[in-house]
N, C-alpha and C positions, 0 to 999 in steps of 0.2 A: 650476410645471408638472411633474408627473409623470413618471417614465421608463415608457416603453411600449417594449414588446419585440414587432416586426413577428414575421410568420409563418416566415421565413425566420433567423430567431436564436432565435427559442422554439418549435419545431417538434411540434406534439402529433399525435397520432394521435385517429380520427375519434371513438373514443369518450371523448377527451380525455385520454389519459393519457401522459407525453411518450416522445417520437420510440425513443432508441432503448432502453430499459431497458422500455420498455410496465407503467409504474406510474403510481400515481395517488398523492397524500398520504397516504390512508390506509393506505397499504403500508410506509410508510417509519417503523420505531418509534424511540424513542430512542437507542436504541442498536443499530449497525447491523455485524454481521460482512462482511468483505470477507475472497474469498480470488481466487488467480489461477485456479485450475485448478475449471471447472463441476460436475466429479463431486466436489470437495470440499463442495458446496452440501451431495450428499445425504447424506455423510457426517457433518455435523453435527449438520445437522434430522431426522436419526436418535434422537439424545438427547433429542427435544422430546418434551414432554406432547404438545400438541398442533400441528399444524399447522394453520392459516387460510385461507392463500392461498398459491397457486404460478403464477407465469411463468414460461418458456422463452421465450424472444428471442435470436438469434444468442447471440451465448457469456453472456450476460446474465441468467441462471438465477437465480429469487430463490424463496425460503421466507421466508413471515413465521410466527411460531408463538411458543410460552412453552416457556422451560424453568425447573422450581422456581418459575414465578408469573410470572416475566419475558417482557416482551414482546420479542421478538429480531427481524430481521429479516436475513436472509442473504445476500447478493449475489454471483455469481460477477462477476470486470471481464473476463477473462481475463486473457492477459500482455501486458506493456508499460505505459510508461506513458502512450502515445497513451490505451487504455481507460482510465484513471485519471482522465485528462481529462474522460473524457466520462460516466464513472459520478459523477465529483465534481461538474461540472456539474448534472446531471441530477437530483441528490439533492438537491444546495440549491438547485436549481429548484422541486424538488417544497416542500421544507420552509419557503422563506421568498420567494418567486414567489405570487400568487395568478392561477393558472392562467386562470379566465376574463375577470378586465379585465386581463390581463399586465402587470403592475407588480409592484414589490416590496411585499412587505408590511411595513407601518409596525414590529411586533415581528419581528424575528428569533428564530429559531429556531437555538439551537446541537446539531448532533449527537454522539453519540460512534462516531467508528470506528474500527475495530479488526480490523488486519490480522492475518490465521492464514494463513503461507505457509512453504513450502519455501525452501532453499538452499543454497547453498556455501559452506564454510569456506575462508580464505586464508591462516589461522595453524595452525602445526604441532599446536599443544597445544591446540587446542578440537576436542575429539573427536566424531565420530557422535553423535548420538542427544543434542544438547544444544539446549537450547531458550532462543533468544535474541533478545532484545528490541533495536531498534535505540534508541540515545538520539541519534543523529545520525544520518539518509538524508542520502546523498552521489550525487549525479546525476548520472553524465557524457554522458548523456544532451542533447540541445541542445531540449527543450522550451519552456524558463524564460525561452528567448529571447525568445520572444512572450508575456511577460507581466511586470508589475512587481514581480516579486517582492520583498521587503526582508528583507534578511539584516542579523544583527548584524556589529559589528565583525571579529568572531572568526569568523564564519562567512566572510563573503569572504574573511578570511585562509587557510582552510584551503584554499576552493575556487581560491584565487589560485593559492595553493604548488600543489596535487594538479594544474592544470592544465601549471603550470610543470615539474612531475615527471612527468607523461608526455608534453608535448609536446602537448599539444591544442588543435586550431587556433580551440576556441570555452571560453569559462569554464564549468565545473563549478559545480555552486550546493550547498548547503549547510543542511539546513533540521534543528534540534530538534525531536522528538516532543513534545505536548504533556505538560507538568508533572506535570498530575494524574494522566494515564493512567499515565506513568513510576512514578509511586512506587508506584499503586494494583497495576502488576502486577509490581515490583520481587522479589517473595518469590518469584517462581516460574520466573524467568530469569537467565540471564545476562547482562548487558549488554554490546553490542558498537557496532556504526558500522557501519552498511550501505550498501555501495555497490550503490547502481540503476544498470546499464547496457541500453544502446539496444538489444539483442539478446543473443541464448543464446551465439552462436559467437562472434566475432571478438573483438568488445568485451569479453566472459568468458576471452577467450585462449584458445580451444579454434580448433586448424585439423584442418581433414579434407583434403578436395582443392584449396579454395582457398588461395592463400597469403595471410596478412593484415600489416596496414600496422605491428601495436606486437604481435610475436613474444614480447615480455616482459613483457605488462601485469601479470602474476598479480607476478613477483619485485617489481614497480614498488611495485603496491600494496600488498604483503605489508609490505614495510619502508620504506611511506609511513608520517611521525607528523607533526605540527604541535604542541606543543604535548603536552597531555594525551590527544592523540587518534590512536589507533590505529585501522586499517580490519580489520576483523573478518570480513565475509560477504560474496558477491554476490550479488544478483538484480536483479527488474526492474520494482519497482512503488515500493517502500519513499518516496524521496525525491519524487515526484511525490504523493505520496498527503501528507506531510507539507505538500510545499507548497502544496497544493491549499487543506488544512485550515486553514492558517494563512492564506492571502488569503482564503476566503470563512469565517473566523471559527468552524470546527468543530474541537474534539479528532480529536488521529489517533494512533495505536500500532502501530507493526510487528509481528509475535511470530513468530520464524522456528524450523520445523523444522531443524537442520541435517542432512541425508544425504548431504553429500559432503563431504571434506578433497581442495581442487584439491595442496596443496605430498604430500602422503603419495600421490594419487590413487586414492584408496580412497572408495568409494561402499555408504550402507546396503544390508545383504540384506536389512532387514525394513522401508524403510521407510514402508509403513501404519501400523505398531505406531509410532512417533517419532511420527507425525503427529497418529493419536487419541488418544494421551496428553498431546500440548499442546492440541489440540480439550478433552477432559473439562476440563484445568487452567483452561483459559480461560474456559468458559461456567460454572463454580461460580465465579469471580472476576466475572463481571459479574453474578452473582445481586446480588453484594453493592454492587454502582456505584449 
C-alpha cells in the first residue's frame, strides 16, 4: 500500500501549486539558489539572460531564468531556520511528491542547493569582504529535535562537547555540506564551520535593552575546537539547510558574504560590493555543475 499524504500534510493551493512557496514542478530547475534576504532574489536574476517565471509569496520570492544557458531557479526562504524547513519541504515536495495522486514518486529526484548568504565572523583574522563556504553547519538552534536526523560519529561529538561548552539545556546537531558541492566550489572560498543560531540577538551575543541568558556566547564559540574543527561565522540558515539535504537526499552548500568581524566589531561600509562579487563567482561556477 502506497503512502498517501491527506490535505492537511501536503497543502496545495487551488490552482495546485503548494501551500506556501505557490510553485508548481516546473518551477523548481536543477539547481536551485537559496538566499535569506527577498531583495537578494533580484539582485541575482539581474545577471540572467532571461527570466521565465516570478512569484512573490510572503517572504518567498522566487525567479526561474538561465544564466550562460543554465537553467537556475532562485528562492528567497527568508531568515531562520523555521523557513528552511518549510522551503526544503516544499521543494522536495514539488521534485519527488506527485502532486495529484499525493504519493511519492517511485524515481527520486536529487537537487542541488546552494546557499549565497551573509554573515558574521568570530575569528580575529578572517577579514571583511571574504567569502566562505561552510564544510560543517553547527545548529544550536532546537529544530532537529523533531526529527531523526543521523550524524556521524564525529559529528555528535562536536555537537556533544559545543553543547557541553556553552551550557545548553538541548543538543546542537552537526551536519557536513555535501561532497561534491565542497570541492566543486573549493577554488573560490574559504572554508570555515558555520554556526546557525535561533535568532539575530541573543543567541548571536548581541544585547540592546534586554539582558540575555549566555553574556559570552561569541568568546565561547570563538575558542570552541573539537578536533580539526574550528567555528568560523554565525548566521541562521546554514545547518538547517544541510540538514534538510541530507534526510530528503539533496546536495546543499552554504557560501557566506562575510560583512562583520563580531571579536574587532567592525562591520562592511560597502557591503553590496562583498555580496555581488560572491553572486557573479557563484553563478559562473554552477555554469559549469
Amino acid at each position: 500500500m502506497s503512502l498517501v499524504f491527506n490535505e492537511t500534510e501536503l497543502i496545495l493551493n487551488s490552482d495546485g501549486s503548494v501551500y506556501h512557496l505557490n510553485l508548481k514542478p516546473q518551477h523548481v530547475a536543477d539547481v536551485v539558489i537559496t538566499v535569506g534576504d527577498p531583495g537578494r532574489v533580484y539582485r541575482i536574476s539581474r545577471f540572467f539572460d532571461k527570466i521565465e517565471f516570478e512569484m512573490n509569496k510572503r517572504e518567498f520570492i522566487t525567479h526561474v531564468g538561465t544564466y550562460k544557458g543554465k537553467r537556475i531557479t532562485v528562492i528567497s526562504s527568508g531568515m531562520g531556520t523555521e523557513n528552511i524547513e518549510i522551503m526544503m519541504c516544499e521543494l522536495d515536495a514539488l521534485a519527488n511528491i506527485d502532486l495529484k495522486k499525493r504519493e511519492p514518486k517511485s524515481r527520486k529526484k536529487k537537487l542541488k542547493v546552494i546557499r549565497v548568504g551573509t554573515s558574521g565572523s568570530i575569528q580575529e583574522d578572517i577579514r571583511l569582504g571574504t567569502h566562505m563556504m561552510a564544510e560543517y553547519g553547527i545548529g544550536i538552534d532546537s529544530l532537529m529535535e523533531f526529527y531523526n536526523l543521523e550524524q556521524s560519529v564525529f559529528e555528535t561529538e562536536v555537537a556533544q562537547a559545543l553543547q557541553q561548552d556553552l551550557g545548553l539545556p538541548y543538543p546542537p546537531y552537526c551536519v557536513r555540506g555535501s561532497e561534491n558541492l565542497l570541492t566543486h566550489f573549493a577554488d573560490i572560498t574559504t572554508i570555515g564551520n558555520t554556526v546557525t543560531c535561533n535568532g539575530f540577538y541573543a543567541s548571536q551575543g548581541r544585547q540592546l535593552r534586554l539582558p540575555v541568558r549566555y553574556p559570552n556566547i561569541i568568546d565561547k564559540l570563538m575558542f570552541f575546537h573539537h578536533g580539526d574543527i574550528w567555528l568560523t561565522n554565525l548566521e541562521m540558515e546554514t545547518a538547517a539547510l544541510y540538514a534538510f539535504g541530507r534526510m530528503l537526499g539533496h546536495e546543499t552548500i552554504s557560501l557566506n558574504a562575510i560583512l562583520a568581524n563580531r571579536v574587532k566589531n567592525r562591520f562592511s561600509k560597502d557591503p553590496y560590493k562583498i555580496v555581488d562579487s560572491l553572486i557573479r563567482k557563484v553563478l559562473d561556477k554552477i555554469v559549469l555543475l
